[in-house]
C-alpha positions as CSV (number, residue, x, y, z in Angstrom):
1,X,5.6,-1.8,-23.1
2,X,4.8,-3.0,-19.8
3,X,2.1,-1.8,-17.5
4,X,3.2,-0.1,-14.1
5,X,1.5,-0.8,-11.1
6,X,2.1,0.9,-8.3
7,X,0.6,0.8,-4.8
8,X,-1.6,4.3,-5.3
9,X,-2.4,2.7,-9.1
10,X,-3.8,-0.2,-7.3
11,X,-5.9,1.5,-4.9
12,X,-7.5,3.7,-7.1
13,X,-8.3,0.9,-9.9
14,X,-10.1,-1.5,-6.8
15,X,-12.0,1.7,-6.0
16,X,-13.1,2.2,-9.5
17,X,-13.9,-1.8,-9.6
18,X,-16.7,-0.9,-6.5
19,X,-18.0,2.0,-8.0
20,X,-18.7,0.3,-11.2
21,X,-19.9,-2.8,-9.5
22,X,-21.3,-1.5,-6.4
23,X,-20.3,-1.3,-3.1
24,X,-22.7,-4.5,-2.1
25,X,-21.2,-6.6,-5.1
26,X,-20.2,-9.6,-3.5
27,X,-18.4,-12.3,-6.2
28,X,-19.8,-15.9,-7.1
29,X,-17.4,-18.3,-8.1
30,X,-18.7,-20.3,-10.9
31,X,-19.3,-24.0,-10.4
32,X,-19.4,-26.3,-7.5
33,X,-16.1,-24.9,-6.4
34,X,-15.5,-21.7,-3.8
35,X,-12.5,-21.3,-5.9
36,X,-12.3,-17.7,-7.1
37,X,-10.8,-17.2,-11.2
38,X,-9.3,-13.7,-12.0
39,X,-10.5,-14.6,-15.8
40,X,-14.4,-16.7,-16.9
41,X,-13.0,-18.0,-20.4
42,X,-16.7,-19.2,-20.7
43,X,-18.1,-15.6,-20.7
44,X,-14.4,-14.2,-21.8
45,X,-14.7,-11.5,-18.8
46,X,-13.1,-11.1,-15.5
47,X,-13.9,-12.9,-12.6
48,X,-12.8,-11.9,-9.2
49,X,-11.4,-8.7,-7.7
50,X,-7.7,-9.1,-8.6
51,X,-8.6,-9.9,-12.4
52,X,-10.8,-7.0,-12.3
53,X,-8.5,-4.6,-11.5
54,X,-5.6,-6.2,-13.7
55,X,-7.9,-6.2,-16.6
56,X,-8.9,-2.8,-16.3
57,X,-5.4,-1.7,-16.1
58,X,-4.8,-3.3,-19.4
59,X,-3.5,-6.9,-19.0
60,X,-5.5,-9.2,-21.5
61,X,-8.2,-11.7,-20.9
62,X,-5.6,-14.0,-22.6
63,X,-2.6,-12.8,-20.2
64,X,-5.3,-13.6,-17.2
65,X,-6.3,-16.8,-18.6
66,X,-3.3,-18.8,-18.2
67,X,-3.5,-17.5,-14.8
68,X,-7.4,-17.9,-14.3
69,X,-7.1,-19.2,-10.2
70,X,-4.0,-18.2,-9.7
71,X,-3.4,-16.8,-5.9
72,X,-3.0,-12.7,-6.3
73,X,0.8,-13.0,-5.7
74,X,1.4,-15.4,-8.0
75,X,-0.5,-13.9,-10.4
76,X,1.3,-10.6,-10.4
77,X,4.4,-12.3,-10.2
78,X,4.2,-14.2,-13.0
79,X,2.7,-10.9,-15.2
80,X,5.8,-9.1,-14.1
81,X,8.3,-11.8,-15.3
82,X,6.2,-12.5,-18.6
83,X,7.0,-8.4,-18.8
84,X,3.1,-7.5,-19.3
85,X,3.3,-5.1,-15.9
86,X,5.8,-3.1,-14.1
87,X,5.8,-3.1,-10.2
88,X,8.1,-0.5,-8.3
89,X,11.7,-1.6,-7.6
90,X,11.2,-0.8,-4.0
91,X,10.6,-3.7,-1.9
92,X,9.0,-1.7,0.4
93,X,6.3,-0.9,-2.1
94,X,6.2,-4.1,-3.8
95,X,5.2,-5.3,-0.1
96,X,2.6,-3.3,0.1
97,X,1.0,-3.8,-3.0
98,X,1.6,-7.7,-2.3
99,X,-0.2,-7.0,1.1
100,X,-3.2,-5.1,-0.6
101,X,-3.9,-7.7,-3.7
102,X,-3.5,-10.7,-0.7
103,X,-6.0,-8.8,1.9
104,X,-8.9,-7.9,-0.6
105,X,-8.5,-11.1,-2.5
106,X,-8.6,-13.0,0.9
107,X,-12.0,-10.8,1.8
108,X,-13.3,-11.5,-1.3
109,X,-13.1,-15.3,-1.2
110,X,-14.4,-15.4,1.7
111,X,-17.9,-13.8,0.7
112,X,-17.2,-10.0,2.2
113,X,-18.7,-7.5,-0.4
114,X,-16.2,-5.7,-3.0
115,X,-16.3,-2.4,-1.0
116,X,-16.3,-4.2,2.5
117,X,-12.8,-6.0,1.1
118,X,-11.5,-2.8,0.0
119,X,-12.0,-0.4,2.2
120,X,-10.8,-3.0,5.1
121,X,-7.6,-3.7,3.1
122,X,-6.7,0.1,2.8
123,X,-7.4,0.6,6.8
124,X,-6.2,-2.4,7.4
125,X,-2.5,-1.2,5.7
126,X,-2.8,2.4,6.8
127,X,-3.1,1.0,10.7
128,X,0.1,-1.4,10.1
C-alpha cells in the first residue's frame, strides 16, 4: 500500500527531522563532492533533508537508494510511479509540496542549517 504524502504530511515530518537533529544541523555531503544523497549506502542511513523525511515516512533505504542524488522532484516522482507514495490528485497541492521539497532542499545544499531551510521554505510558501 502506498504511502500518502500530503503538503501538511510534509511539513510536519521536516519539522520532526529539526527537532531530532537540531535546529543548527547543517548537512555534509560525503566526499569531495557538494553533491547532496537522500540515502549513505556506506552507513545504510539517510543523507540529506528530503531522504530524511521520505525515510521517516516509511520509504526504504533500498527505495532511496536507487534514487541516492536524485533532485527532490525527481525523487518523489519517480517513488509515486514505482507506487511506494501517494501524493494528492490536486495539482494545486502537488505544486506546493513540489515547491516545499525544491526550497528546503535548495537551502540545504547550499549550507543553510535544517531549521533555517525549513522554516524559510514554510514562510517563504505562506507569503506566495
Amino acid at each position: 500500500m502506498a504511502i500518502d504524502v500530503t503538503y501538511q504530511i510534509l511539513v510536519d515530518k521536516l519539522r520532526e527531522a529539526v527537532a531530532d537533529r537540531g535546529g543548527d544541523y547543517v548537512y555534509q555531503p560525503p566526499g569531495p563532492t557538494d553533491e547532496c544523497f537522500n540515502w549513505h549506502q556506506d552507513t545504510d542511513t539517510p543523507g540529506c533533508i528530503v531522504g530524511y523525511v521520505f525515510h521517516a515516512l516509511g520509504v526504504s533505504g533500498n527505495a532511496l537508494s536507487q534514487y541516492a542524488g536524485a533532485a527532490s522532484s525527481f525523487l518523489t516522482r519517480n517513488l509515486e510511479l514505482d507506487g511506494i507514495i501517494k501524493l494528492p490528485d490536486s495539482e494545486a497541492h502537488r505544486s506546493l509540496i513540489s515547491m516545499l521539497l525544491y526550497t528546503v532542499q535548495t537551502e540545504q545544499d547550499t549550507g543553510t542549517s535544517w531549521g533555517r531551510a525549513v522554516d524559510g521554505a514554510i514562510t517563504a510558501i505562506a507569503d506566495a
